[in-house]
N, C-alpha and C positions, 0 to 999 in steps of 0.2 A: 459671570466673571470667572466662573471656574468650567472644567473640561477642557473642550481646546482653546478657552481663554477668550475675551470679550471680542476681541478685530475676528477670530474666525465663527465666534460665533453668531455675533451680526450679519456676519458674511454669509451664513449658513442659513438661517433665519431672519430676513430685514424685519419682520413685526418686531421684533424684541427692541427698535429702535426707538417704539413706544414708551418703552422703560425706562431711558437712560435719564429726559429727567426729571420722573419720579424718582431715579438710584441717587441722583446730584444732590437732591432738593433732603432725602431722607439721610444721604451723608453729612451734608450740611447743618441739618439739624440736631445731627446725633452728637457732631463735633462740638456744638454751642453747646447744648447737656452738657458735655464732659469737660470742658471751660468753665463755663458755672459751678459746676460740683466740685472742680479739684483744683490745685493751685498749680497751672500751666504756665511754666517758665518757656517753652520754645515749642515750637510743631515742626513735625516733622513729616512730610508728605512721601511718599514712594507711587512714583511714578507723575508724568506731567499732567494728562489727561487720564481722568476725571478729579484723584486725589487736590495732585499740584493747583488747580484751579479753584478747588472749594478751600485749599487751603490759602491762597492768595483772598478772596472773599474775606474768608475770616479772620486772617490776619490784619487784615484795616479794621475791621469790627471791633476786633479786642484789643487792638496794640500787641499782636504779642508776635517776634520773629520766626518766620519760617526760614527750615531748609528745607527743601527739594531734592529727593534724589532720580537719576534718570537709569534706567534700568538695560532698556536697550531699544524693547519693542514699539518705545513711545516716541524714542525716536526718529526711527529708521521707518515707521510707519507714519498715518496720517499725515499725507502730502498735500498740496496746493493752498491757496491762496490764505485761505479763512483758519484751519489746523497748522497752517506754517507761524501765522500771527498769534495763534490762541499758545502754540509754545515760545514762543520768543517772551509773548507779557507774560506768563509764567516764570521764566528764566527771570527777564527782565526786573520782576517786582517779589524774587524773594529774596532772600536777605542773605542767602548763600545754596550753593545748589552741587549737587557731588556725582558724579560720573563714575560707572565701573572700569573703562576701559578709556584710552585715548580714542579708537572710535568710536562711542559712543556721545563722548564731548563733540567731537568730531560734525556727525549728523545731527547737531543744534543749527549749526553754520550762526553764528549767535555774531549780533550787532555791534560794533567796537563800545559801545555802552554797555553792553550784556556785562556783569562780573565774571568774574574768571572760576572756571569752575575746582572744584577741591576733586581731584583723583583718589577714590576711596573704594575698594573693589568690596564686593559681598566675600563673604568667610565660609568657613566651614568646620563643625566639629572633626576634627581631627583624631579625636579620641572616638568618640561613636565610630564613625565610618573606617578607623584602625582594626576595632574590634572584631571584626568579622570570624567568623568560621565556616570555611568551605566544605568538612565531613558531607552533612549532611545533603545539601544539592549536589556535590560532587558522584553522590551514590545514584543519583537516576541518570547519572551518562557512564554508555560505554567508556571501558578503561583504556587507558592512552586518548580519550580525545580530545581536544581542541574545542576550549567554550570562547564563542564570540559574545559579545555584552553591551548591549543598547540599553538607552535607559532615559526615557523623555516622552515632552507628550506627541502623538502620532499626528503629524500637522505638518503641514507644508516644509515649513522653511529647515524640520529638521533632517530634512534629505533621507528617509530611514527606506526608499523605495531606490533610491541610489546604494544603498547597503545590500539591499538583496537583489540586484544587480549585478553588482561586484561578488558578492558570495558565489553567484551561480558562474564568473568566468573563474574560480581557482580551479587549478588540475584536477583532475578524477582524482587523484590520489590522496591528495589533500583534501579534496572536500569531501571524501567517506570517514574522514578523521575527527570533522568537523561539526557542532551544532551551533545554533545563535541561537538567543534568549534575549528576544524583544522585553522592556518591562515599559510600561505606560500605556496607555489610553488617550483616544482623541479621533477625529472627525473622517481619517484617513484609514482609519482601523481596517476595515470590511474591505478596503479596496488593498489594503498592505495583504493581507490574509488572501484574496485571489493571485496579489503576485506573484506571492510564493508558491502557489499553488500550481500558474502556469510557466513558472522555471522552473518545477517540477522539485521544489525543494520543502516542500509543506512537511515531509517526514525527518526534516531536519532543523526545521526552526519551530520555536513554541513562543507564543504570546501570553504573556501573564498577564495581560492586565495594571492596573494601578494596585502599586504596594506600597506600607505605609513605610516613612523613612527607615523606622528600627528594623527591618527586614532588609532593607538594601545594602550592608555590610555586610553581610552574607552573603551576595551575587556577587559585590565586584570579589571578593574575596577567593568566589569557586572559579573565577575567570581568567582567561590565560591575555584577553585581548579587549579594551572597549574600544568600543567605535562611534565617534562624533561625527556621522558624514552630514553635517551641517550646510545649506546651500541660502541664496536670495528666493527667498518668495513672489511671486510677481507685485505683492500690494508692496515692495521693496522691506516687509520685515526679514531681519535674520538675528544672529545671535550679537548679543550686545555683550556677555565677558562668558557664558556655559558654565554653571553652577556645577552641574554633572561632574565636569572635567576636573573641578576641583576635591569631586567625592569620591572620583576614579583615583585620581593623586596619593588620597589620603590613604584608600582601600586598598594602595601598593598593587594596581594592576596596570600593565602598561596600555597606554592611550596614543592611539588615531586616531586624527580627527583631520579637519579641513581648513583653508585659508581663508575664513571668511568674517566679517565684522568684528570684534574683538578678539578670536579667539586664537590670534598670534601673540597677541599681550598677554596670556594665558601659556600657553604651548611653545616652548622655545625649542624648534626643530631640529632634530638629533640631539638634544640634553634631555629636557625632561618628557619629551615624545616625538612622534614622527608628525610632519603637516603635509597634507595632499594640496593640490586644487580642486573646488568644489565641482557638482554636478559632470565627474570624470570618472564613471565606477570600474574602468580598464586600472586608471591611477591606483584607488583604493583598493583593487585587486590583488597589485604588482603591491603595495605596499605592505597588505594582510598577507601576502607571502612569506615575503621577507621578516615580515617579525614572527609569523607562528615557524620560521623555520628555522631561527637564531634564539636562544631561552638566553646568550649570554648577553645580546642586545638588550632586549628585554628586560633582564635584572640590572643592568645599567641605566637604563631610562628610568625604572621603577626608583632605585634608590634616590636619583639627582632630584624625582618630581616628589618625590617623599619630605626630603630636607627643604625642597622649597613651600610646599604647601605648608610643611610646619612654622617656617619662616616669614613667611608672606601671608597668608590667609588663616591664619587660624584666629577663630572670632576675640580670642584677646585682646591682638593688636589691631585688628578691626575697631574694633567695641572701642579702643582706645581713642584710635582715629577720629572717630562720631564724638567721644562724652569730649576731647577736646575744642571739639568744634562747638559743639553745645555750649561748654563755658563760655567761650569767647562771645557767642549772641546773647549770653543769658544775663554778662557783665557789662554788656552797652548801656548808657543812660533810655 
């Protein structure tokens, strides 16, 4: 379930297809345990497939209401016949179900009997990833340079070989100015690491690997630019709202990123960042120009997505959003 995450790594390894349901069968069961031991007013599922299913199961078992939330990947992915019906009777039989973005409600394509879904986006400490202090990582780059700032898992659909594409067409001038700092881990890794290699840019980008949250306010913080080049994957997963985008917000670094599945409902073009079109890394180019060559751009996009993240996404009024909805199933007969 974890690394590059359950559809790639299926995808990577079909044995493990073995497992899935043992993983159901032992979810299932863990969830009954935890019904019996504790006094459960409501369930709460995240994601449709595999959660949303065992929680549908249990919820006829015990009487007790589920919500469902859809994330992105669940459902932009698993397409045809038998995965289109196994999410619709999901949607269909829980008792209310909440969507990060309008496209992600969207890619249900849900049945005029489906309930309407509650629009409730994922949050963000505001305060953590505010925190940052860039001293420190600031000091392993030459002075006056230009840090680019990736931050996701290394996997298809988040376009990060389209990023070091577009790195290698900026002018000579600008790209001696210039480093990226990939952070995450995933399946794409070792073939990202050759790209750069033969764009001949390996002495300007470094891979860190996966870092835990309380260190990531520190990157975006040393960063003058992050970059979302977010695309469609061919199994048609892409991003369903970019969590990232809202850590970059908060971490006051300005954000590029791209037009793809949510992440216009996120990114308001020219206020609180710039939007490309995807899989166009001349676009993303011409765009990392313009902003590394404008600071007053920059601190204008920074400040608009600053007061909106704190506005919109900080887990407060999130958290709010959820315990409201909770009372409401919890006070049905």
């Amino acid at each position: 379930a974890y690394g590059s995450g359950i559809v790639s790594n299926l995808r990577r390894s079909p044995w493990l297809w073995l497992q899935i349901p043992l993983f159901i069968l032992a979810m299932t069961c863990s969830l009954l345990r935890t019904i019996r031991r504790e006094r459960i007013q409501v369930l709460h599922a995240h994601w449709i497939i595999p959660q949303g299913l065992v929680g549908v199961v249990v919820k006829y078992f015990c009487h007790i209401p589920l919500v469902t939330t859809i994330h992105g990947a669940d459902a932009f992915t698993f397409k045809g016949k038998l995965p289109g019906a196994l999410k619709r009777f999901v949607v269909t039989h829980s008792d209310a179900w909440t969507t990060n973005t309008p496209a992600t409600s969207q890619a249900i394509d849900p049945s005029s009997t489906t309930p309407q879904s509650h629009l409730i986006p994922m949050g963000v400490d505001t305060t953590l990833f505010s925190s940052g202090v860039p001293v420190v990582l600031r000091q392993q780059l030459p002075a006056q340079q230009f840090l680019l700032l990736f931050v996701g898992r290394l996997v298809e659909k988040k376009g990060c070989s389209d990023l070091l594409k577009a790195m290698s067409l900026l002018p000579g001038s600008l790209l001696d100015q210039t480093t990226l700092w990939i952070v995450g881990d995933g399946d794409q890794r070792s073939d990202l690491e050759q790209t750069a290699k033969d764009l001949g840019l390996a002495h300007k980008v470094r891979f860190w690997g996966t870092l835990s949250n309380h260190r990531l306010p520190e990157f975006y913080a040393a960063a003058d630019l992050f970059v979302a080049p977010s695309v469609e994957a061919a199994s048609g997963d892409t991003e369903g709202q970019g969590v990232v985008i809202l850590e970059a917000f908060a971490g006051r670094v300005c954000v590029l990123a791209t037009r793809v599945g949510g992440i216009d409902s996120v990114v308001r073009d020219g206020l609180s960042g710039v939007l490309v079109p995807p899989n166009r890394p001349k676009d993303l180019a011409v765009a990392m120009e313009r902003l590394l060559n404008d600071s007053t751009l920059r601190m204008r996009l920074i400040d608009n997505a600053f007061k909106e993240v704190k506005e919109r996404y900080n887990w407060k009024r999130v958290a709010d959003e959820f315990a409201n909805l909770y009372r409401t199933l919890a006070s049905r007969p």
